[in-house]
C-alpha positions as CSV (number, residue, x, y, z in Angstrom):
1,X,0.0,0.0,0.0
2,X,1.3,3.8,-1.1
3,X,-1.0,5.3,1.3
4,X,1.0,7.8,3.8
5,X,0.4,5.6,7.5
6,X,-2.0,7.5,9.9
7,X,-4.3,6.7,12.1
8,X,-4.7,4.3,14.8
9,X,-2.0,1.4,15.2
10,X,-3.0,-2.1,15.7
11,X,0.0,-2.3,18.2
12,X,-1.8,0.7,20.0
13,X,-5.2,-0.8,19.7
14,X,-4.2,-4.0,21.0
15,X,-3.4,-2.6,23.9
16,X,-6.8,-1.8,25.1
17,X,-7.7,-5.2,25.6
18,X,-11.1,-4.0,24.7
19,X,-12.7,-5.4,21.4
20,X,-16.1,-2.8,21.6
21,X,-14.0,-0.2,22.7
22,X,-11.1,-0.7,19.8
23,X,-14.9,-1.5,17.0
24,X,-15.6,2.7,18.2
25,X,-12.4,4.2,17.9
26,X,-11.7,2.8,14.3
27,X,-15.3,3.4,13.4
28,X,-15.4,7.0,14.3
29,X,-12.1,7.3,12.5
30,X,-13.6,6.2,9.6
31,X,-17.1,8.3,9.8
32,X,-16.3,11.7,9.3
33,X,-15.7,12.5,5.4
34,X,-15.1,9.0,3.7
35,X,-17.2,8.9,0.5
36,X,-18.1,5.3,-0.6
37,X,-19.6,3.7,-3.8
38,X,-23.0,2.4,-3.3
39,X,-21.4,-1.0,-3.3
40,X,-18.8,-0.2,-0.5
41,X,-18.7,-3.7,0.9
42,X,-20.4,-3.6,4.0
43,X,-23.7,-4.4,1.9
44,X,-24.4,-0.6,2.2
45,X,-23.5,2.7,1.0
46,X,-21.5,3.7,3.9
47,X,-22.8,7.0,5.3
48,X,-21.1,10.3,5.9
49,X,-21.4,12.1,8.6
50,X,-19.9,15.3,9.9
51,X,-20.4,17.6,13.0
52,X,-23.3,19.2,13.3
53,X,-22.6,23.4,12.8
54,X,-24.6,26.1,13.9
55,X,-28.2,26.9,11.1
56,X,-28.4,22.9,10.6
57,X,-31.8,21.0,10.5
58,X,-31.4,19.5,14.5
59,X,-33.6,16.7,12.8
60,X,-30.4,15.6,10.6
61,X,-28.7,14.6,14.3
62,X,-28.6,11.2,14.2
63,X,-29.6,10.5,17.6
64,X,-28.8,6.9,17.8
65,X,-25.4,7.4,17.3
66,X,-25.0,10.2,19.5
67,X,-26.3,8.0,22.3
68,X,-23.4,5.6,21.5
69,X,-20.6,8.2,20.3
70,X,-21.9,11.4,22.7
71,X,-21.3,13.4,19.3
72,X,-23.3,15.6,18.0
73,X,-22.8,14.0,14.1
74,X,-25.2,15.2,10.8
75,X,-25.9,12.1,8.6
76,X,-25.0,13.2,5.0
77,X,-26.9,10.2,3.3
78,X,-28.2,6.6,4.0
79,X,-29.0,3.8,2.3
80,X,-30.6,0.2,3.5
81,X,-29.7,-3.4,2.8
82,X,-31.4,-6.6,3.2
83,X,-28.3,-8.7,2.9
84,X,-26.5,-10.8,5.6
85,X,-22.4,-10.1,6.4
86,X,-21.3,-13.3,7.4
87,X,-17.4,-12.5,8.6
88,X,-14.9,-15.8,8.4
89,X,-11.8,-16.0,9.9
90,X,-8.9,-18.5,9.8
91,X,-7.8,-20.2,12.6
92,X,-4.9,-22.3,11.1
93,X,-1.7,-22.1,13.0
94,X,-0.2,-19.4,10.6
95,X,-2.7,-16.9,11.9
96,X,0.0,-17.0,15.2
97,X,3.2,-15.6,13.1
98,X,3.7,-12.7,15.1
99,X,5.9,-9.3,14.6
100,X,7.0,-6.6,16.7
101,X,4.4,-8.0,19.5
102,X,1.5,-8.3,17.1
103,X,0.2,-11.5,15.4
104,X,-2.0,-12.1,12.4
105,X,-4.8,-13.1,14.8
106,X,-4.7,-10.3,17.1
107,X,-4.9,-8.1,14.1
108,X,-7.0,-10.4,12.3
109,X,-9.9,-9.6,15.4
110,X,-9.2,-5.9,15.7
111,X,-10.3,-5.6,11.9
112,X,-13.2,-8.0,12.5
113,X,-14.4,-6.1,15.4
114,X,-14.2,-2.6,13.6
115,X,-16.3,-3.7,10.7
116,X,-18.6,-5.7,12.8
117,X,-19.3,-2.1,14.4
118,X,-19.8,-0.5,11.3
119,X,-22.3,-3.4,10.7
120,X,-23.6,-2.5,14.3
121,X,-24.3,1.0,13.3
122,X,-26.3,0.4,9.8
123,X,-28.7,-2.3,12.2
124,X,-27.0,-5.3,9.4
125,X,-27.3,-8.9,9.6
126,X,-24.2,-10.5,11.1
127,X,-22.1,-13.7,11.3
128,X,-19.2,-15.2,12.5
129,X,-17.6,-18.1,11.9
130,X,-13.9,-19.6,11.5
131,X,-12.2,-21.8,9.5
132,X,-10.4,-24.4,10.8
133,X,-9.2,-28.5,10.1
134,X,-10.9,-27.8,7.1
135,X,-14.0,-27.2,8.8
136,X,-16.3,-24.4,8.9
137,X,-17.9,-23.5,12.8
138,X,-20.2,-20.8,14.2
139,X,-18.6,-18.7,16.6
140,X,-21.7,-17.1,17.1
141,X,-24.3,-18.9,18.6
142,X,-28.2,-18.5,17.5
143,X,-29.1,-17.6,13.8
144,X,-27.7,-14.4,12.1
145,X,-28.5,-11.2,14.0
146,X,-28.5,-7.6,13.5
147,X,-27.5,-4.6,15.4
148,X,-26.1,-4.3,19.1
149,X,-27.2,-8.4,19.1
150,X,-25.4,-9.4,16.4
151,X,-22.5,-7.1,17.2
152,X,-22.2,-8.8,21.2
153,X,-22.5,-12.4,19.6
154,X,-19.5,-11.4,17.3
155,X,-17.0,-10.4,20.3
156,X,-17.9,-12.8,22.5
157,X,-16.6,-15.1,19.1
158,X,-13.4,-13.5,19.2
159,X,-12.6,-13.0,22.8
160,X,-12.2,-17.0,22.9
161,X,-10.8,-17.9,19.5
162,X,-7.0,-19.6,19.4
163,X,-5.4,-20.6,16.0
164,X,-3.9,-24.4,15.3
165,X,-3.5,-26.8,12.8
166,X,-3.6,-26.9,9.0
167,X,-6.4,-25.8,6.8
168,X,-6.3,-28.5,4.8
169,X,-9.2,-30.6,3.0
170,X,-10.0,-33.0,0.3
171,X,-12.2,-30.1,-1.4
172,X,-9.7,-28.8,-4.1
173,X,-9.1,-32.7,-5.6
174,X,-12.3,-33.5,-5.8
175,X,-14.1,-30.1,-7.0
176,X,-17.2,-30.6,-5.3
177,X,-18.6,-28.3,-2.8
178,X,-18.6,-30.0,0.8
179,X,-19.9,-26.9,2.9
180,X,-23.6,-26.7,3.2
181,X,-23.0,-23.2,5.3
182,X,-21.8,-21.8,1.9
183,X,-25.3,-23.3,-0.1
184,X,-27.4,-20.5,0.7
185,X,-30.0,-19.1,-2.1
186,X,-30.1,-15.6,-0.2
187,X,-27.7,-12.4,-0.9
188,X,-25.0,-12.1,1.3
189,X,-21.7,-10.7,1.5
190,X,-19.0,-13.0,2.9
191,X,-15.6,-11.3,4.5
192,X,-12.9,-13.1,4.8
193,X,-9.9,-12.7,6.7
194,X,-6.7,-15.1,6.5
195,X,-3.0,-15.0,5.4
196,X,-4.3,-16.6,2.4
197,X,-1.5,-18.5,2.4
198,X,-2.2,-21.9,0.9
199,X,-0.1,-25.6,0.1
200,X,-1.8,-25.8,-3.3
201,X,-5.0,-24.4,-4.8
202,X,-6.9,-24.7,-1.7
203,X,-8.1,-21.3,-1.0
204,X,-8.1,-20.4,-4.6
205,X,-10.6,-23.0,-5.3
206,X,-12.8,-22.5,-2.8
207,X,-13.2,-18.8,-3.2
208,X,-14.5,-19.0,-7.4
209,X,-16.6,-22.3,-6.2
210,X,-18.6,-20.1,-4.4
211,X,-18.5,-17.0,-5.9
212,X,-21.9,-15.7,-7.3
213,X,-23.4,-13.2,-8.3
214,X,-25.4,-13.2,-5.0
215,X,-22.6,-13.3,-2.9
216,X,-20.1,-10.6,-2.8
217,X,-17.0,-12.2,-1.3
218,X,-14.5,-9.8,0.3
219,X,-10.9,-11.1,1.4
220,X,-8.8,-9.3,3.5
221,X,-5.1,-10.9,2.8
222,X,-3.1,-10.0,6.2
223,X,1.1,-10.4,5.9
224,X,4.1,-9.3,8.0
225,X,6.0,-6.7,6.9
226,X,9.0,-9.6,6.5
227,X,6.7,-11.6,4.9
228,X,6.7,-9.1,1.9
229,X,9.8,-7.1,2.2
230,X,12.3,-10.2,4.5
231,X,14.6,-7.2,5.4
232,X,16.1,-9.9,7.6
233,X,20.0,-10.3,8.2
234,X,22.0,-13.0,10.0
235,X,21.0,-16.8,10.9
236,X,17.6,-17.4,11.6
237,X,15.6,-20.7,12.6
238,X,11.8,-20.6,10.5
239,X,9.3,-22.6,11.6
240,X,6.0,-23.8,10.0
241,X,3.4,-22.6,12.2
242,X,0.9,-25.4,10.7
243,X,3.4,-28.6,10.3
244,X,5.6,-27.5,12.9
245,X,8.5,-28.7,10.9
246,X,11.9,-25.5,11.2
247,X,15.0,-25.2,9.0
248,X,18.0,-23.0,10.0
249,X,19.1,-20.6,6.8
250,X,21.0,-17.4,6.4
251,X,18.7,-14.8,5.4
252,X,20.6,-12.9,3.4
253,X,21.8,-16.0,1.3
254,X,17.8,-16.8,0.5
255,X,16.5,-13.6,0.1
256,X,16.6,-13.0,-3.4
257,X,14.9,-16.1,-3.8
258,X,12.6,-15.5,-1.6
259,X,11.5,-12.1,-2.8
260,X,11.0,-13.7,-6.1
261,X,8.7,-16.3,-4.9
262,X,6.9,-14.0,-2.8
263,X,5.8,-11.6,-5.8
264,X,5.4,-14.2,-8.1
265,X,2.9,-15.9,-5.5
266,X,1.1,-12.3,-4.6
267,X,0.9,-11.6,-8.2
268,X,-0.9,-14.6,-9.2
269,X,-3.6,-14.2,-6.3
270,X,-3.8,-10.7,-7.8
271,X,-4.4,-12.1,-11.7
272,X,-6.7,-15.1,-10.2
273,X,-9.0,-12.9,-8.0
274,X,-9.6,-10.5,-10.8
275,X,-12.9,-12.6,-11.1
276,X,-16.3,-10.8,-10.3
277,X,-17.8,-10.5,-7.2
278,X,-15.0,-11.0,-5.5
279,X,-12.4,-8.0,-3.8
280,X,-8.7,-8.6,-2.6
281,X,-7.4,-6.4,0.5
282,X,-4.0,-6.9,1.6
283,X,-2.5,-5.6,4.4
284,X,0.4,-5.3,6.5
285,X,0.6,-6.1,10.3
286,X,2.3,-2.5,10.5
287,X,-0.7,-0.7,8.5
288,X,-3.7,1.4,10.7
289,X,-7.1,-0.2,10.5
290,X,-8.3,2.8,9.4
291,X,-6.2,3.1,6.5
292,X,-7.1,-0.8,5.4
293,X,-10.5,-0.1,5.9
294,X,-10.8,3.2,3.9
295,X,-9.4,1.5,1.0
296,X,-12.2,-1.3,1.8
297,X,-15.1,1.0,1.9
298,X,-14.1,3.2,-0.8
299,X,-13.1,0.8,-3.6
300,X,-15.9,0.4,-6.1
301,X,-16.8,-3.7,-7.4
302,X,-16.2,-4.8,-10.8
């Protein structure tokens, strides 16, 4: 990403230990002069709001979120939606590579939790569930939900969530659909968020099995910054967080190679998810939320 770095710091935000709290902050960051297309990915034109000035209609207040933001914010425009946001996160053991104090999965459920209060906010139906042993689970218990409901069910999921084992399953060799959570007739949007990081086709054939053009699938791709740029030096010992299995290399002596795979791989997820319906995100561990999520809210579907 080009984008200049401001805003809030997952490193800061982790800090809190407070998930609601952390969904606010980034939310409010986010609500005062961002412009979305009417397909901005929540499943809703996301609204603008500013402060309210003196000579303003007091009826444009929105009142509800003053009552949860104690601001005194003018709604610029609004739309509705009938669709459901079902939010899917990985929990193989890669989702614990950690830098500088902050792992994929820490990160993984501050982003979750910011959009799930955006969600909160335009009353949307919400989902959570994770993606593990090549298994898809609720998090959340009950049926979808919307509002303050849906947005309690999808902390609670987080707050207890621990990544392990391999995502692996028999899916991609036999090319037919074996999850009857991703069957549904209705429109939906799905949001996933991973590493993306995958032994064969896995991922990639799972995501344009059930593309559609009644389900939006959004796919938020979360790296180290040494996963893209390895500005390592000296001996180090890498470990597969999945298999477990570690090998002991210089960095400097594979890091050529390894930038060369690394592009090559990030370029073909680029070329293969140019499909529609579906939208590619990536971002660093050392990005703001707020930054990621502009560029989520404000980049228009093909």
């Amino acid at each position: 990403m080009s984008e200049k770095r401001t805003g809030l710091l997952a490193s800061d935000l982790i800090k809190l230990g407070n998930l609601q709290l952390v969904g606010k902050l980034v939310s409010e960051e986010l609500m005062l002069g961002v412009h979305a297309s009417k397909r901005s990915g929540m499943g809703t034109e996301f609204e603008q709001y500013r402060h309210y000035e003196p000579g303003d209609d007091p009826k444009r207040i929105d009142w509800k979120l003053y009552a949860r933001t104690d601001k005194h914010l003018v709604k610029e425009s609004s739309a509705e939606s009938n669709r459901q946001i079902r939010f899917l996160l990985d929990l193989s053991g890669s989702m614990n590579y950690a830098e500088n104090g902050m792992s994929r999965l820490e990160y993984a459920k501050l982003l979750i939790a910011s959009l799930a209060y955006l969600g909160y906010i335009q009353n949307d139906q919400m989902s959570l569930y994770s993606l593990q042993d090549g298994k898809v689970n609720s998090m959340a218990s009950g049926a979808s939900s919307s509002g303050k409901q849906a947005f309690n069910k999808i902390l609670f999921g987080l707050q207890k969530t621990t990544a392990s084992g391999e995502w692996t399953t028999d899916f991609a060799s036999n090319g037919k659909l074996q999850f009857p959570e991703f069957a549904t007739k209705s429109q939906e949007q799905l949001i996933f968020v991973t590493d993306f990081l995958q032994v064969g086709q896995e991922w990639l054939t799972l995501i344009k099995s059930i593309a559609s053009p009644r389900r939006e699938i959004v796919i938020f791709q979360i790296l180290g910054d040494n996963e893209v740029d390895f500005n390592l030096t000296g001996f180090y010992r890498f470990k597969d967080l999945e298999t477990g299995k570690e090998i002991e290399l210089q960095a400097e002596a594979v890091r050529d190679k390894f930038k060369e795979s690394s592009k090559a791989y990030f370029d073909m997820l680029e070329e293969e998810l140019r499909i529609p319906y579906v939208n590619l995100v990536q971002a660093k561990l050392s990005d703001p939320l707020g930054m990621v999520l502009k560029e989520f809210l404000t980049r228009r579907k093909g």
